[in-house]
C-alpha positions in Angstrom: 111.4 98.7 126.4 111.2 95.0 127.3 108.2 95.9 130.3 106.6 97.8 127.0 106.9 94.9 124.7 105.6 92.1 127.7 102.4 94.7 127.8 101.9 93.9 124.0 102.2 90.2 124.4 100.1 89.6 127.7 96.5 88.1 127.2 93.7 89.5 130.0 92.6 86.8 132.2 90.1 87.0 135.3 86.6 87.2 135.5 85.5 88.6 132.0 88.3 86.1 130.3 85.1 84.6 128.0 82.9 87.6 126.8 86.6 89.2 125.9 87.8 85.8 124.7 84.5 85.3 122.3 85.1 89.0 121.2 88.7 88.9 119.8 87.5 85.3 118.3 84.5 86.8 116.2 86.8 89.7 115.4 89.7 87.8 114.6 88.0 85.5 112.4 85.9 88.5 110.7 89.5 89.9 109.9 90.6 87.2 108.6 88.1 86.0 106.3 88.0 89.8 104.9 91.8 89.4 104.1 91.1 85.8 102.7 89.1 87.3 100.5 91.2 90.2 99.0 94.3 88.1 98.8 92.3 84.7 96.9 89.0 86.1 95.0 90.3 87.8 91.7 86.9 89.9 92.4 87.9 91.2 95.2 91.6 91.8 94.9 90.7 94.5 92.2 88.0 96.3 94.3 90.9 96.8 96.9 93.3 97.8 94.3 90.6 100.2 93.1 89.7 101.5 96.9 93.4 101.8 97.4 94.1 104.0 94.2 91.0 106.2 94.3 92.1 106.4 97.5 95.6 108.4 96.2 97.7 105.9 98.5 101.4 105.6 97.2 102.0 102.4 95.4 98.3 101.0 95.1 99.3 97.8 94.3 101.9 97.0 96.8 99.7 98.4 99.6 96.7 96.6 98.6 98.8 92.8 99.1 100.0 94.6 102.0 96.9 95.2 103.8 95.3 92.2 102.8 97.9 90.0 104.2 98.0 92.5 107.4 94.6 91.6 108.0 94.4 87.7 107.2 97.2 87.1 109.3 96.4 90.0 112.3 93.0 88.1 111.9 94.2 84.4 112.3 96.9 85.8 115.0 94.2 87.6 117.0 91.6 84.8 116.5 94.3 82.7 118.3 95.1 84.9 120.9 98.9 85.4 120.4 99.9 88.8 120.5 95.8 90.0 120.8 96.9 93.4 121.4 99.6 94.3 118.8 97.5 92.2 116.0 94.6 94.8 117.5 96.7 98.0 116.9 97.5 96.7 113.6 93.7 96.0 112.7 93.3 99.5 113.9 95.5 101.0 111.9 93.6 99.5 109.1 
């Protein structure tokens, strides 16, 4: 379990450590502007609550903060390069 959980939190170094490095940046930062925007812009907030429910997702409006905090802070977390791969998974999942 612990070998499993040092897997999640290693960051890739070596000889592609930039193009990877610029990557999870852009993607990070991508992430987390899309969050930014669903948790602050009234606009925005209520298309996601409107996805979400059209959607037929259990408790639209819980799950629509939820994500949008999932992916502003996965974004800043990934953008930083702490925990790259969980905050990934969890972008995936998205």
């Amino acid at each position: 379990m612990l070998q499993l959980a040092a897997y999640f939190l290693k960051t890739p170094t070596g000889p592609f450590f930039i193009p990877l490095a610029v990557s999870r940046i852009a993607y990070g930062l991508f992430f987390a502007a899309s969050g930014f925007n669903k948790i602050f812009v009234e606009k925005n907030s209520a298309a996601m609550l409107n996805t979400i429910t059209e959607a037929g997702i259990p408790f639209p409006g819980v799950m629509a903060i939820f994500v949008s905090y999932c992916e502003f802070l996965s974004g800043l977390l990934l953008a930083a390069g702490l925990s790259a791969r969980l905050c990934s998974a969890v972008l995936l999942t998205i």
